[in-house]
GUKOL-539027 format. One record per residue (C-alpha): residue number from 1; residue in three letters; chain; x, y, z. Coordinates in steps of 0.25 Angstrom, whole numbers, padded with zeros to 4 digits. Layout:
[rec NUM,"ALA","A",[X,Y,Z]] ...
//
This chain:
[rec 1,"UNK","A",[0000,0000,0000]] [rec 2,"UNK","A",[0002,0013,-0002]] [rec 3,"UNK","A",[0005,0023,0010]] [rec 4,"UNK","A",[-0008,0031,0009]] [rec 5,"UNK","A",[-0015,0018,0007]] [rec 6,"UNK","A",[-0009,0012,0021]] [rec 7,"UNK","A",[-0010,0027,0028]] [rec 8,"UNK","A",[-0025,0024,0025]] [rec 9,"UNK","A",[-0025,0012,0032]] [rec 10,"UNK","A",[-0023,0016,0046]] [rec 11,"UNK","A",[-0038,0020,0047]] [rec 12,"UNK","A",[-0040,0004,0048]] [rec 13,"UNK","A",[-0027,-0004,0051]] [rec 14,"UNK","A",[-0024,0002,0066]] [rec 15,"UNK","A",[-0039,-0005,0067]] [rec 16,"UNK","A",[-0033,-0019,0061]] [rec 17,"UNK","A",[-0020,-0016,0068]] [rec 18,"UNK","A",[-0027,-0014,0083]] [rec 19,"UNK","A",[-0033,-0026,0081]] [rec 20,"UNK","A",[-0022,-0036,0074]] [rec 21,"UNK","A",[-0012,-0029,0084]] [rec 22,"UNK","A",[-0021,-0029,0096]] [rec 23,"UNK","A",[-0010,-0038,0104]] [rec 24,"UNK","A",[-0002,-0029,0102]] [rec 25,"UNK","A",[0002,-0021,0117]] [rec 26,"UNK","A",[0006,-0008,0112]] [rec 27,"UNK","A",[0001,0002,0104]] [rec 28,"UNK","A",[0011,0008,0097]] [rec 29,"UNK","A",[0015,-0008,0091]] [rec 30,"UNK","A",[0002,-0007,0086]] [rec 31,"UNK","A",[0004,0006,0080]] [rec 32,"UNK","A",[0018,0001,0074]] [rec 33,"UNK","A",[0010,-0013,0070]] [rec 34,"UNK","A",[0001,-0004,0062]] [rec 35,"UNK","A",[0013,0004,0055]] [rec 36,"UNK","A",[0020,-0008,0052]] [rec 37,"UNK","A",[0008,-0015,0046]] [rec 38,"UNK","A",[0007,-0001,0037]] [rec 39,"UNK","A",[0021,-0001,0033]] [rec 40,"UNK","A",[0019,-0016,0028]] [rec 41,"UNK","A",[0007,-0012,0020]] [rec 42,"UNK","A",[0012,-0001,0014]] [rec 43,"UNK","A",[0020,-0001,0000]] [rec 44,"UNK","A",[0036,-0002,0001]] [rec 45,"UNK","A",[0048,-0012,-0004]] [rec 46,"UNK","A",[0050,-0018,0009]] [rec 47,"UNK","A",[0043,-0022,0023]] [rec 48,"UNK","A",[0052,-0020,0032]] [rec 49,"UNK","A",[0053,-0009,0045]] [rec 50,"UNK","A",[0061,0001,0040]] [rec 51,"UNK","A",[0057,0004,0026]] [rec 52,"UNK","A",[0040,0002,0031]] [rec 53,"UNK","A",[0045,0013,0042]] [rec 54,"UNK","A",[0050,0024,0032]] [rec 55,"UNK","A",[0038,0021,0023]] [rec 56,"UNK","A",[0027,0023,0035]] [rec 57,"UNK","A",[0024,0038,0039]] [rec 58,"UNK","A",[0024,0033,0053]] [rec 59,"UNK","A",[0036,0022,0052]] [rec 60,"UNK","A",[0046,0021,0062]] [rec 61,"UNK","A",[0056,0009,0059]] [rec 62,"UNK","A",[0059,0009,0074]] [rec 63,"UNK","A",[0046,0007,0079]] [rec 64,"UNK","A",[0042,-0003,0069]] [rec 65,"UNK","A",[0056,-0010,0071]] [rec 66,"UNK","A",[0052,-0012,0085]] [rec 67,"UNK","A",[0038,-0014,0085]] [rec 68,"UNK","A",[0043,-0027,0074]] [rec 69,"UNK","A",[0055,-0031,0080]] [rec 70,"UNK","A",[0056,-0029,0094]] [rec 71,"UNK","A",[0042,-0028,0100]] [rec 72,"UNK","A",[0037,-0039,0105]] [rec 73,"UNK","A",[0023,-0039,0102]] [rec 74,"UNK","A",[0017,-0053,0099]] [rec 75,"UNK","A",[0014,-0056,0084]] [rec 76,"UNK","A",[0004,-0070,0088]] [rec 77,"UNK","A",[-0009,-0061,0092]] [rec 78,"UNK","A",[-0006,-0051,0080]] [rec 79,"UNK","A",[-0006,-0064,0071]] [rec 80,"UNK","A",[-0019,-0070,0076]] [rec 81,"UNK","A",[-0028,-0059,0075]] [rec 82,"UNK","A",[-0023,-0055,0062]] [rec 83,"UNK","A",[-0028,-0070,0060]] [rec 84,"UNK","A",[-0040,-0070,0067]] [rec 85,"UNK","A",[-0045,-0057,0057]] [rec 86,"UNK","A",[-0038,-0063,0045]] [rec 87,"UNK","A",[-0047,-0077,0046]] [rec 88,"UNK","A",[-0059,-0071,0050]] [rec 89,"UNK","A",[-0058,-0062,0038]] [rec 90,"UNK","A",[-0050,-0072,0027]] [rec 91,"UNK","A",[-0058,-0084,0032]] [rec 92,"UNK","A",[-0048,-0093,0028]] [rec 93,"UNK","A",[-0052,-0105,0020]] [rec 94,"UNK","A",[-0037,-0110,0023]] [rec 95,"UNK","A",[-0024,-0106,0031]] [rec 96,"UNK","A",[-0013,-0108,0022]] [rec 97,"UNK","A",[0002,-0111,0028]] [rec 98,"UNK","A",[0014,-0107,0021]] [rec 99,"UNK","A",[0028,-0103,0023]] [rec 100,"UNK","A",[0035,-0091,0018]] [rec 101,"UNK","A",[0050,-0087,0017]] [rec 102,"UNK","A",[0056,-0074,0019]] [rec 103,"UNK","A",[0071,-0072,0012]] [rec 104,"UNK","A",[0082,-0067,0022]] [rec 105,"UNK","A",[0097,-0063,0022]] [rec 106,"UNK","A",[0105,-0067,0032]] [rec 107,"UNK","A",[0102,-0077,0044]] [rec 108,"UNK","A",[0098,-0067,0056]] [rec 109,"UNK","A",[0084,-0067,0054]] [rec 110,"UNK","A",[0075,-0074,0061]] [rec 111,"UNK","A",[0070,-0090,0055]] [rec 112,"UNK","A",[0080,-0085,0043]] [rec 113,"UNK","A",[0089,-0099,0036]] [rec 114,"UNK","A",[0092,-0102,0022]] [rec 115,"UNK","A",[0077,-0111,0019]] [rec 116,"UNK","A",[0067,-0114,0008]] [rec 117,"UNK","A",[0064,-0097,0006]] [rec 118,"UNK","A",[0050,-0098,-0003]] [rec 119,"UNK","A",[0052,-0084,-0008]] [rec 120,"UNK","A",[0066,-0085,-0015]] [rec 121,"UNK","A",[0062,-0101,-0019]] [rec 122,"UNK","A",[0074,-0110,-0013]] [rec 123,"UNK","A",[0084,-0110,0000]] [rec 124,"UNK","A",[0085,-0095,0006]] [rec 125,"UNK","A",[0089,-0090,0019]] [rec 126,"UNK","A",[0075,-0086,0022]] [rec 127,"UNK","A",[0064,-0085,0035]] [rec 128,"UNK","A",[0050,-0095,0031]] [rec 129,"UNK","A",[0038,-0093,0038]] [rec 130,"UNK","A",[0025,-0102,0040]] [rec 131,"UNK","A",[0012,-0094,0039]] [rec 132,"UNK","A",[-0002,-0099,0040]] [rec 133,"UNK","A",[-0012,-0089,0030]] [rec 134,"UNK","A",[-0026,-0089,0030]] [rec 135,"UNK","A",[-0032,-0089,0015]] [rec 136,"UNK","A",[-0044,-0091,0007]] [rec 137,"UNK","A",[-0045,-0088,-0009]] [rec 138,"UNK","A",[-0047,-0073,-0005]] [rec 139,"UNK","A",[-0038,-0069,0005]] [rec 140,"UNK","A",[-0028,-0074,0013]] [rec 141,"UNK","A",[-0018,-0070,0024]] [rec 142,"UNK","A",[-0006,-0075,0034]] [rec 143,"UNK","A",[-0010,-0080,0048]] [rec 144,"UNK","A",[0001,-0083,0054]] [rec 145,"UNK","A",[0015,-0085,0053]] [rec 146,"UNK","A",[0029,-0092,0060]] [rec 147,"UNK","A",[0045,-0090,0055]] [rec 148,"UNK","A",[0050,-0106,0052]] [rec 149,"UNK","A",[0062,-0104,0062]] [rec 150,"UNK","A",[0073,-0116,0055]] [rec 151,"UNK","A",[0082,-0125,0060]] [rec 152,"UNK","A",[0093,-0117,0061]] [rec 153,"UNK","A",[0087,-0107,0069]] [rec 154,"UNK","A",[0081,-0116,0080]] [rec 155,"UNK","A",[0095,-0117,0088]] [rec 156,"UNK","A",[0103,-0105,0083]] [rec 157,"UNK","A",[0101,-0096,0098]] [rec 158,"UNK","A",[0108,-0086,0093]] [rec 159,"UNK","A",[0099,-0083,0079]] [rec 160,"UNK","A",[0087,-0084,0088]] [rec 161,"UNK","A",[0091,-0076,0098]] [rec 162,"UNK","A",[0095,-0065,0087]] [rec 163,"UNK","A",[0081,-0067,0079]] [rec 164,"UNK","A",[0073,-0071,0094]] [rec 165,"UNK","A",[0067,-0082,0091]] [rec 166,"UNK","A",[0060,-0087,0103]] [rec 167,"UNK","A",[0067,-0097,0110]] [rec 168,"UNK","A",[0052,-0106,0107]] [rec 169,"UNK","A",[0055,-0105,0093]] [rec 170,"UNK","A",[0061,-0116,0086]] [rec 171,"UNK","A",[0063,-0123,0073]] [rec 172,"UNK","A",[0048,-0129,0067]] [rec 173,"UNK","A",[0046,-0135,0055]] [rec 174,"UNK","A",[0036,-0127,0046]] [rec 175,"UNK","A",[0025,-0135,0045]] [rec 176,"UNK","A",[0024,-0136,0061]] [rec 177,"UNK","A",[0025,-0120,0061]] [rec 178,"UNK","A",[0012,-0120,0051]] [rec 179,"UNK","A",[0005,-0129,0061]] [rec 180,"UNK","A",[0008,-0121,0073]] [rec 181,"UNK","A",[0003,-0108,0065]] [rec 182,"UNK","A",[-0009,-0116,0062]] [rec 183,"UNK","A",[-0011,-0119,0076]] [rec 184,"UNK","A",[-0010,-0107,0080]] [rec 185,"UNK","A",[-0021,-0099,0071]] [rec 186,"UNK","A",[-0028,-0111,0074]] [rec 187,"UNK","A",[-0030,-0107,0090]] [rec 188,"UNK","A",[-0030,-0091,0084]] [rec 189,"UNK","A",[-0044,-0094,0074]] [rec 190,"UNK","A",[-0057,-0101,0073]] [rec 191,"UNK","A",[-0054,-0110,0062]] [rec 192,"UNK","A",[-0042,-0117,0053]] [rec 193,"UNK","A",[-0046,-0118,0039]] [rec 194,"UNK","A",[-0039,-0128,0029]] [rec 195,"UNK","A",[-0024,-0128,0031]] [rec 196,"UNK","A",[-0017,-0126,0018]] [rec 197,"UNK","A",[-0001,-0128,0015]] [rec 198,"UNK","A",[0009,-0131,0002]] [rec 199,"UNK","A",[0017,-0142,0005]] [rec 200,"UNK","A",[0027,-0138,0013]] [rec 201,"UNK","A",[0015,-0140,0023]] [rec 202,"UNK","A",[0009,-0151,0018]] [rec 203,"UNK","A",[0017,-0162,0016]] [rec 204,"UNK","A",[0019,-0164,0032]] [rec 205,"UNK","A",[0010,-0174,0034]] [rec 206,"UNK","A",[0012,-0173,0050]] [rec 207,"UNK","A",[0008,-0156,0046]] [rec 208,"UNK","A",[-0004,-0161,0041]] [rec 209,"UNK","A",[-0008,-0171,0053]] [rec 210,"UNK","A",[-0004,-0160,0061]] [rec 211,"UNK","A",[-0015,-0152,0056]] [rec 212,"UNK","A",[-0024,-0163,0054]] [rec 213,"UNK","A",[-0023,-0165,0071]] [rec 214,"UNK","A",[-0028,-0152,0071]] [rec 215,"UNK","A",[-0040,-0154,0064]] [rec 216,"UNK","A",[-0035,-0144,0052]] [rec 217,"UNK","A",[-0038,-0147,0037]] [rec 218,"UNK","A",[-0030,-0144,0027]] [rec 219,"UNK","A",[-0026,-0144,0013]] [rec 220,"UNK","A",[-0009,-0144,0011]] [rec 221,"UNK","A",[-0001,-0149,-0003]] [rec 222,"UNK","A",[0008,-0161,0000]] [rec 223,"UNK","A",[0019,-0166,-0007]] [rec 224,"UNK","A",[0016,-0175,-0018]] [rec 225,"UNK","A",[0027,-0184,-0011]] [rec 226,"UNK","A",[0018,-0187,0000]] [rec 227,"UNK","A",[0014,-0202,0002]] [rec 228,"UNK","A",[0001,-0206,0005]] [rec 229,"UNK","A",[-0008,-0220,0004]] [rec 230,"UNK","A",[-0022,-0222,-0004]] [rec 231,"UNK","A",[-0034,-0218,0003]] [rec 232,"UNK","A",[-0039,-0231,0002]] [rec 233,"UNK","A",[-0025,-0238,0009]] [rec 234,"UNK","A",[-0028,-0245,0020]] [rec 235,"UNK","A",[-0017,-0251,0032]] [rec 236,"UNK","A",[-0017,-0265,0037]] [rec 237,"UNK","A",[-0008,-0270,0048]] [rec 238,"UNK","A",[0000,-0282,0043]] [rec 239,"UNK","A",[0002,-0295,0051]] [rec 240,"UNK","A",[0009,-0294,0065]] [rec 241,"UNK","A",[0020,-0303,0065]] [rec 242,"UNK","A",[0021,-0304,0079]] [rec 243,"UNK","A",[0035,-0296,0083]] [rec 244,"UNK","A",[0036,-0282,0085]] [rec 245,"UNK","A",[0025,-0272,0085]] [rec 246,"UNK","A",[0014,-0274,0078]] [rec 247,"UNK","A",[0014,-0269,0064]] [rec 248,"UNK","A",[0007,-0256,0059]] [rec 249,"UNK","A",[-0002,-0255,0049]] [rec 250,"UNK","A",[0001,-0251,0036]] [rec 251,"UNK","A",[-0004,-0249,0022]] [rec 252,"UNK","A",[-0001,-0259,0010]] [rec 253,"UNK","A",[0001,-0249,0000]] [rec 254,"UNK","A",[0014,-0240,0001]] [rec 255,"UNK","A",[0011,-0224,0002]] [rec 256,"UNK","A",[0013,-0218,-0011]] [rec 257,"UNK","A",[0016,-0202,-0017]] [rec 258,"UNK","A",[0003,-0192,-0017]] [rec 259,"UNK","A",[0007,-0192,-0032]] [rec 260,"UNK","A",[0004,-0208,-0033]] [rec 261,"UNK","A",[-0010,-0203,-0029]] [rec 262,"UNK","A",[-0013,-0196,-0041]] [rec 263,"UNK","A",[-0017,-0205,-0055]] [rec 264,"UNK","A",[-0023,-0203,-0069]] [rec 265,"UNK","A",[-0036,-0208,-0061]] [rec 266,"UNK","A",[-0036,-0197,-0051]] [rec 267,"UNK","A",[-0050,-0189,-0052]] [rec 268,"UNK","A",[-0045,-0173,-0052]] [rec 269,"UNK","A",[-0054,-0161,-0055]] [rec 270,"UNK","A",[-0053,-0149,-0059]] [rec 271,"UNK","A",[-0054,-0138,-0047]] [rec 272,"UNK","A",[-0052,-0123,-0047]] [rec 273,"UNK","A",[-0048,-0115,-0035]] [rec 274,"UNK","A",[-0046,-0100,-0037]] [rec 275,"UNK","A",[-0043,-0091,-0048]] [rec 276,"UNK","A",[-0029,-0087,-0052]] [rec 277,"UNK","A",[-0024,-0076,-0060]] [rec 278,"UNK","A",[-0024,-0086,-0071]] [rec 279,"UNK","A",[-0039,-0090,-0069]] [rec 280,"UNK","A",[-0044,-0101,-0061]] [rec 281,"UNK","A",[-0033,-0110,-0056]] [rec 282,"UNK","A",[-0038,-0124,-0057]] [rec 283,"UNK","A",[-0033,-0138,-0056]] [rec 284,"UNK","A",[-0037,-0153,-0054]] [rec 285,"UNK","A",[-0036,-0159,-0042]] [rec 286,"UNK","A",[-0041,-0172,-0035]] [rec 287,"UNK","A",[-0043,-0177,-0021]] [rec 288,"UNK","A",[-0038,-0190,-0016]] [rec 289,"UNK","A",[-0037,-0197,-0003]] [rec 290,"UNK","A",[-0025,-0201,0003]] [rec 291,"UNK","A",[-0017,-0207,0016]] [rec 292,"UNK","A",[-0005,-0199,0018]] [rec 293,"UNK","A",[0006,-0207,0022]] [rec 294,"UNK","A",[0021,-0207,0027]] [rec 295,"UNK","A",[0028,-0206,0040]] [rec 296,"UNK","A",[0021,-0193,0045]] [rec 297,"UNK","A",[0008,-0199,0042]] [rec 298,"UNK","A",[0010,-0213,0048]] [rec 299,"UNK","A",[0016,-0207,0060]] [rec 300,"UNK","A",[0006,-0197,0062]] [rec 301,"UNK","A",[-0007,-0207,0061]] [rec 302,"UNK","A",[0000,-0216,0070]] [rec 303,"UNK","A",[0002,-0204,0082]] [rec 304,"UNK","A",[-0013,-0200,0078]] [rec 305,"UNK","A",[-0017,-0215,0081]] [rec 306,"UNK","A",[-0011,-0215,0093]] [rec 307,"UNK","A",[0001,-0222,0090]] [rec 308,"UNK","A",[0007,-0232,0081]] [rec 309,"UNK","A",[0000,-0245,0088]] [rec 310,"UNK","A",[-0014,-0239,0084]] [rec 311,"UNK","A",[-0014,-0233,0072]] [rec 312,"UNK","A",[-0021,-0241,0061]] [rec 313,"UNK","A",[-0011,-0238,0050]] [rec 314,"UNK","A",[-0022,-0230,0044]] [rec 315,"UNK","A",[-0015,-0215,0037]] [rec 316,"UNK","A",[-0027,-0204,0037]] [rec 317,"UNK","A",[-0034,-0203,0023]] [rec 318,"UNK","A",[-0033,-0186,0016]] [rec 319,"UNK","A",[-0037,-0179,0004]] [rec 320,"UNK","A",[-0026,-0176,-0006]] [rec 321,"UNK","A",[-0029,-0165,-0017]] [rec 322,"UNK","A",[-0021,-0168,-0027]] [rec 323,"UNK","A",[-0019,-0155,-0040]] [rec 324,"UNK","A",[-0014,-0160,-0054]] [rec 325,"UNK","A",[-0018,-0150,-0065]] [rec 326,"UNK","A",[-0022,-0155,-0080]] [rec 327,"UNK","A",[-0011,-0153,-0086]] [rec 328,"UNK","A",[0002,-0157,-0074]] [rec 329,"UNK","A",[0004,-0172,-0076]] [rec 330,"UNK","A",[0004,-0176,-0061]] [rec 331,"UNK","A",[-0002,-0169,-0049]] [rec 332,"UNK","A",[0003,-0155,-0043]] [rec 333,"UNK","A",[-0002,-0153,-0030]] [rec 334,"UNK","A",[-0006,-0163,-0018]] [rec 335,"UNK","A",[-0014,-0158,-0006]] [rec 336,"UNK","A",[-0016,-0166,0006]] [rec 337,"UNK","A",[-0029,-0162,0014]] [rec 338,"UNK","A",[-0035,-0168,0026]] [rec 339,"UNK","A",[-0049,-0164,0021]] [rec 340,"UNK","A",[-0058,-0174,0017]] [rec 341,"UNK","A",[-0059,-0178,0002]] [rec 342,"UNK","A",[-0073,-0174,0000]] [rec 343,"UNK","A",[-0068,-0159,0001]] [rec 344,"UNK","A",[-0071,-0152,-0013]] [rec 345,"UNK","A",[-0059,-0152,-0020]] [rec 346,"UNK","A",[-0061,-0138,-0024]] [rec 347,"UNK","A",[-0060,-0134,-0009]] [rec 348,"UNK","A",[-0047,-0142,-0007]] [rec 349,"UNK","A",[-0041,-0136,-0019]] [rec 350,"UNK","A",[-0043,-0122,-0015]] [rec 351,"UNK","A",[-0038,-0125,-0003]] [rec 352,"UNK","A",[-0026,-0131,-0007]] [rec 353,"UNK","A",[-0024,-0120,-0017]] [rec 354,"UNK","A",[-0025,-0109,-0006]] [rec 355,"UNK","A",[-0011,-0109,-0005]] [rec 356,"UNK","A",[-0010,-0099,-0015]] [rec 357,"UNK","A",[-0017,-0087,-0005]] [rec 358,"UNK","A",[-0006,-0088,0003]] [rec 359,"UNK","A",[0003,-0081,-0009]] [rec 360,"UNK","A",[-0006,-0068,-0010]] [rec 361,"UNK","A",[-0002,-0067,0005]] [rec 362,"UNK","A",[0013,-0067,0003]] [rec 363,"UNK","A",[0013,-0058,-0008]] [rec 364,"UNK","A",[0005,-0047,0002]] [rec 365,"UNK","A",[0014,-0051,0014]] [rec 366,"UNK","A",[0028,-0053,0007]] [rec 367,"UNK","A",[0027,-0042,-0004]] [rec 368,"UNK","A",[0016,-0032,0002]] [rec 369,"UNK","A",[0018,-0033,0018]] [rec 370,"UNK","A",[0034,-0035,0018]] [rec 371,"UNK","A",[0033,-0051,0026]] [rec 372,"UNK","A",[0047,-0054,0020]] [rec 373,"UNK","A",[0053,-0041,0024]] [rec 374,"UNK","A",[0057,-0041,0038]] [rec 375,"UNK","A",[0068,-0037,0041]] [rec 376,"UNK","A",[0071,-0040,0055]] [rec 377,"UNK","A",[0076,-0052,0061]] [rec 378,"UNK","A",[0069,-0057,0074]] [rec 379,"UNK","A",[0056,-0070,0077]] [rec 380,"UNK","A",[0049,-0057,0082]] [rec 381,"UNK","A",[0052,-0047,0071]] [rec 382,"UNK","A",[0047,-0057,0060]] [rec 383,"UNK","A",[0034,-0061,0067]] [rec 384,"UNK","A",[0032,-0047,0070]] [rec 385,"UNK","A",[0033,-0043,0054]] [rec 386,"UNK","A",[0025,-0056,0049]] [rec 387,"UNK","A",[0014,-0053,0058]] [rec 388,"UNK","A",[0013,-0037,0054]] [rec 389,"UNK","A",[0013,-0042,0040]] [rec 390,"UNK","A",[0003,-0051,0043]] [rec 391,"UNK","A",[-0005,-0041,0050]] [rec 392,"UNK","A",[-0003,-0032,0037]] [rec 393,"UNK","A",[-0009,-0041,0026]] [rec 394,"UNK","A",[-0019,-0045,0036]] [rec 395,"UNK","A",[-0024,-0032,0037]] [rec 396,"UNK","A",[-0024,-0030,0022]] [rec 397,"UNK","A",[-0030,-0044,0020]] [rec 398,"UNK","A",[-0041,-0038,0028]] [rec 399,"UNK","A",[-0043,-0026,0022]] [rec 400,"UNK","A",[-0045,-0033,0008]] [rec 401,"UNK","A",[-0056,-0043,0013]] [rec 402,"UNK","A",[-0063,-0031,0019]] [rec 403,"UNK","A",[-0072,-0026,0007]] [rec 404,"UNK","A",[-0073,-0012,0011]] [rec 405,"UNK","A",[-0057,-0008,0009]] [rec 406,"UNK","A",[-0053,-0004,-0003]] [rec 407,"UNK","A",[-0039,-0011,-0006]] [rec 408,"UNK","A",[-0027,-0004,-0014]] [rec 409,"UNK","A",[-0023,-0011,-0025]] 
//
């Protein structure tokens, strides 16, 4: 935005900012919450303290500097409420998990180590975040958010102290992080829609229990690499032959490839989900039944029997969407769902394609808001930032669903 146009919105965001920021003790860190979200909205090259100081006509780098960096007012209640408004007016169909890099130079900031970086496209020194967005065809916006902390950085004192992680914090895989985000705006609203994730997500099958223990659906693409059995397979227990402990049961056929599933007798239908720039984006899909298996799975249904004495061999049956357009000569997506096969495939098409949502929110918040222009170097300093930038495009998320404003092109 233009600077007349954010001048003009401090008719209406100190109302947004009272009550997102309400946790807040002070209120001259409210004030500076409000400025920072302005500086933020407005136009400029970069994000960041100092440049958004010199562009406001009330900036004070100093002030903002501390408010961000050193105050230590607590991001979690901002974050909820920012949620607790965004669902009750996105209504969200799903929550969507993702993870997003942020290029870095040098080693001092905080979760920073040379990984997979998603926005150069191979191995960079880079932070990644796991964030959990709330979306539906229309709208869509982040929720919440937790810096992946590596390896590396779980037992280096003198990184952490530099950066002050909390001593709590440690080193968590990324899928467990997405769980506890899950968890957590699970206890903050009144309802978890269908949990949606690319395979990065989806192809940990003890992920995928986890959520299933909670009672969540979800819709998440697997690797075409997984095993599973027939719907149809059936375990027996073979012959005891009198030493050692009795014999599990087991299937007869060996688990095969997603892929193996998949035959010129397969029965795919033509489905449309949204319209592209293109037109509509259409494709054929099928539903199938299977019983995922491996060592996840085996070990999971035997703890969920109550050990490995009672279980009756038997893997839990799921629905697998399966994408192989007209023209490709094999399949090109697998989805694997714990929603019963008699749901429309339409419904779980457009579901599992509501991944692509997600990328009108990173486009607002890494190239309008400034989320990969931090600058400082502290845990405190980047939850500080993510959660102002969410409060940002919340509040412009907002203001677009509210048929009464105007919006600047």
């Amino acid at each position: 935005m233009k600077l007349g146009e954010v001048e003009r919105l401090r008719g209406e965001l100190p109302e947004f900012v009272a009550d997102v920021f309400g946790s807040l003790p002070r209120r001259d860190q409210r004030r500076w919450g409000e400025c920072y979200l302005r500086g933020l909205m407005l136009e400029g090259r970069r994000k960041s303290i100092q440049p958004m100081a010199e562009r406001l006509p009330d900036g004070n780098m100093q002030a903002l500097q501390q408010f961000v960096n050193q105050s230590p007012w607590e991001w979690t209640p901002v974050r909820r409420r920012v949620a607790e408004r965004l669902c009750e007016a996105i209504q969200p169909e799903v929550w969507v998990i993702d993870d997003v890099s942020f290029p870095k130079c040098g080693t001092a900031s905080v979760g920073v180590a040379r990984q997979y970086c998603w926005a150069l496209g191979k191995r960079a020194n880079c932070q990644v975040s796991v964030s959990v967005h709330a979306a539906t065809d229309a709208a869509s916006c982040p929720l919440e958010w937790e810096l992946f902390l590596p390896q590396e950085w779980a037992a280096d004192d003198k990184r952490r102290r530099a950066a002050r992680v909390p001593d709590e914090i440690g080193h968590v895989s990324k899928t467990w992080l997405a769980l506890g985000l899950l968890d957590r705006l699970a206890a903050w609203l009144p309802r978890v829609p269908v949990i949606v994730a690319d395979a990065g997500y989806g192809r940990s099958v003890s992920f995928r229990l986890a959520l299933e223990q909670r009672g969540w659906s979800y819709v998440m693409a697997v690797d075409p690499k997984e095993i599973a059995r027939p719907a149809m397979a059936e375990p027996y227990r073979p012959v005891y032959g009198g030493l050692g402990p009795p014999t599990l049961p087991r299937y007869r056929e060996a688990a095969e490839p997603l892929t193996s599933f998949v035959d010129a007798d397969t029965p795919f239908e033509e489905v449309s989900w949204r319209q592209g720039s293109k037109g509509t984006m259409a494709s054929r899909f099928a539903v199938l039944q299977v019983r995922p298996s491996g060592k996840e799975a085996c070990r999971t249904a035997q703890e969920q029997a109550g050990g490995r004495g009672r279980w009756n061999g038997a893997l839990p049956l799921r629905t697998l969407l399966v994408e192989q357009p007209a023209e490709a000569a094999g399949p090109t997506g697998f989805w694997m769902t714990n929603l019963p096969a008699t749901t429309p495939v339409a419904e779980l098409v457009r579901w599992a394609k509501m991944r692509w949502r997600i990328e009108h929110d990173y486009r607002e918040l890494k190239h309008g808001l400034g989320l990969d222009h931090f600058e400082g170097r502290t845990w405190r300093g980047w939850h500080h930032h993510v959660t102002l930038v969410t409060a940002a495009q919340a509040f412009l998320t907002l203001r677009r669903l509210d048929p009464k404003v105007e919006m600047p092109a």
